[in-house]
N, C-alpha and C positions, 0 to 999 in steps of 0.2 A: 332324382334320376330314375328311380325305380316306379313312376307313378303308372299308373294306364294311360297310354292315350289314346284309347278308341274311345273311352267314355264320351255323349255327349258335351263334357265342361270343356272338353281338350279339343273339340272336332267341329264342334258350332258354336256362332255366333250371337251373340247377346243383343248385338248393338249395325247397324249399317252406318255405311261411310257418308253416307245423310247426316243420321246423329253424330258422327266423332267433326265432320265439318261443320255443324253446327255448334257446340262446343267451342271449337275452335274461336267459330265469329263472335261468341258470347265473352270469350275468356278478353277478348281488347288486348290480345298478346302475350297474357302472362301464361305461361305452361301448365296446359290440363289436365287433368288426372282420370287415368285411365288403367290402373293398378290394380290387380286379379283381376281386369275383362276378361270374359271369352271372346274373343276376335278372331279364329280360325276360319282362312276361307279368306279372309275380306280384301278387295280390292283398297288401296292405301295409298299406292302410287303417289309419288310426287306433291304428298301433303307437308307443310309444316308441322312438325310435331318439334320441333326444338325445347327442350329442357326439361317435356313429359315425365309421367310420372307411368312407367309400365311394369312395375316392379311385378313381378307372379303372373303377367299376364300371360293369357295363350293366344300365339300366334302362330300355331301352327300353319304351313300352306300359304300363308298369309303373301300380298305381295306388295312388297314398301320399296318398288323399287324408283330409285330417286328421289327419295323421300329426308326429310332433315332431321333426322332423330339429335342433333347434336346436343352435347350436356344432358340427354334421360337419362335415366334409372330405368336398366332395363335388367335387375338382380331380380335370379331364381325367374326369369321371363323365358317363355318354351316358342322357339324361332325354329323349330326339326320343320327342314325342307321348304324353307321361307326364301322368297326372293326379295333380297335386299341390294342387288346390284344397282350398283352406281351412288348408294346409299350415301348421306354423311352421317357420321357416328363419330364425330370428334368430341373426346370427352366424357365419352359415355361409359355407364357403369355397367358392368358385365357381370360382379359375382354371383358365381352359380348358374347362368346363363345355360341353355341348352339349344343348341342350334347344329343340330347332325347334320349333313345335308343340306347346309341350308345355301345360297347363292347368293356373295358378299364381291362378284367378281366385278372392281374395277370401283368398288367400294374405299371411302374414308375412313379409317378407325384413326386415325393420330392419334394420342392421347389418349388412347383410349383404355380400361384394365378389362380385359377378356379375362377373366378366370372363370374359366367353365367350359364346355365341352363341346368342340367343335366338329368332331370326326366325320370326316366326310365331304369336309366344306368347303368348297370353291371360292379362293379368294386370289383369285389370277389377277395381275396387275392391280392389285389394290392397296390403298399407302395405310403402312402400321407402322409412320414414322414415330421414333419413343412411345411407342406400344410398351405399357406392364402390366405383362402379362408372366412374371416370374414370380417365383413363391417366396413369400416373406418370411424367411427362417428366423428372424429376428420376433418373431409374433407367435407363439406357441399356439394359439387355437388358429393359424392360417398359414400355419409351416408346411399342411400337407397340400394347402390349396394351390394348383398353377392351371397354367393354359392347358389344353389337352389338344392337339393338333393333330394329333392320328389321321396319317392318311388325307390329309389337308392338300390341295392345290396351291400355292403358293408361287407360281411360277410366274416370275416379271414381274413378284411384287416387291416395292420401296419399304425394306425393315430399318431403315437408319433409324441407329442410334436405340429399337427398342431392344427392350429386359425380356428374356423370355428364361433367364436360369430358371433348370431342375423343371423346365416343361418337357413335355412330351409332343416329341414331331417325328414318331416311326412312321417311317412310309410315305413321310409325306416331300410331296415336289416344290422344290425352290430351284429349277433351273432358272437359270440366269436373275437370280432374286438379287436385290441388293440388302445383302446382309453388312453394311459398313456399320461397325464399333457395336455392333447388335451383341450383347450380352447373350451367350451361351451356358452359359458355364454348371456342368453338370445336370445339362439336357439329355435326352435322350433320342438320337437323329437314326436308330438301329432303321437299316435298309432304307433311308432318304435320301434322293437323289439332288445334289447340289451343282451340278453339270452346269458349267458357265459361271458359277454365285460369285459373285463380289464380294469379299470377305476383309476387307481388309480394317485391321483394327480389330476384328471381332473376338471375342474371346472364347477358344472353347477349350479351355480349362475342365480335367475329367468330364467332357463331353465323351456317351456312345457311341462308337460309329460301327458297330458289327456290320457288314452288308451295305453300308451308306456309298454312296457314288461321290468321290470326292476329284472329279476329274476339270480339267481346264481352269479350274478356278483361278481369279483374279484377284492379287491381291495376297498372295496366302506368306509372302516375308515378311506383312507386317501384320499378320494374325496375331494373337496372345493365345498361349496357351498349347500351341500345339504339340511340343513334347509330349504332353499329359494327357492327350486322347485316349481313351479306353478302347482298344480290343482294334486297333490302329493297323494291327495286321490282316484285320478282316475287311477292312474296306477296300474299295475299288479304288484304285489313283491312277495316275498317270504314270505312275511306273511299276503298274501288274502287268506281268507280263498274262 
């Protein structure tokens, strides 16, 4: 997270969308490898890359949007201010993942583990159905690792069913998201607006809510966990006056 990215490695391109299509036509299907590239910049749009192999790559800028990234590897891969709208990403591997900024809006992750750091990023209407993206406390070297959703766009988008305990989504917008059986628990939602969210099922068991918008929600008598919200008096509901 702390690397440069103005250096040339992080800002230009190694390779043009000639070469990775070509590639492509050479591999006769099987997924190519393209793992510490410099691809920053590059036009990508609507290419098959299905099962890739992007692991460290830089994509900065980059624009993959429409694009089939489904089943990469796309750990410790730098997507800061990448357009990946209308992407699929079903199944894809995310740890350590850096994509600040980047535009996922209307985007597929299903399946998908995002652990790594999203802050910024636009993912309005985009399905993160059983999305884990929650931290494995049970794993002592990945107990500290979760999603980081800071200030994320999430608003109209499909979270059924995923893991996001002990992430982090201060700030960030899920109005009218559908959060149904979406694992919470001991997340942190401080000043996140849930305005409309469909909750029901969800657990947010020692979930933050300092400052969080927790108004109109749907669903919320068959939440789990709500007793146990932290700091429950600082949030906005429906019955602040």
């Amino acid at each position: 997270m702390g690397a440069n990215i103005n250096t040339p490695a992080m800002t230009q391109a190694e390779m043009t969308r000639a070469d990775i299509e070509a590639l492509i036509a050479k591999s006769a299907g099987k997924p190519i490898d393209l793992s510490d590239k410099a691809l920053a910049g590059l036009d990508l749009s609507g290419l098959n890359l299905k099962g890739a192999n992007l692991r460290t790559a830089r994509l900065i800028k980059a624009n993959l949007r429409g694009a089939d990234l489904s089943g990469t590897n796309l750990e410790q891969a730098w997507f800061i201010k990448a357009d990946l709208s209308g992407a699929k990403l079903v199944g894809a591997k995310m740890f350590g993942i850096t994509a600040r900024e980047a535009n996922l809006s209307g985007a597929d992750l299903s399946r998908s583990m995002p652990i790594g750091d999203f802050r910024g990023a636009n993912m309005s209407g985009a399905s993160l159905v059983d999305l884990k993206g929650g931290a494995d406390i049970k794993n002592q070297s990945m107990g500290l690792m979760r999603a980081v959703f800071v200030s994320v766009n999430l608003s109209g988008a499909n979270l059924k069913g995923a893991n996001l305990g002990r992430s982090r989504l201060e700030y960030a917008n899920l109005t009218n998201a559908d959060l149904t059986d979406v694992v919470l628990m001991g997340s942190d939602l401080s000043g996140a607006n849930l305005t409309g969210a469909t909750v029901t099922g969800a657990d947010f068991k020692n979930v933050e809510v300092s400052g969080a918008r927790l108004q109109s929600l749907k669903g919320q008598d068959s939440a789990k966990g709500w007793s146990a919200l932290v700091n429950a008096d600082r949030a906005i509901t429906d019955k602040t006056n």
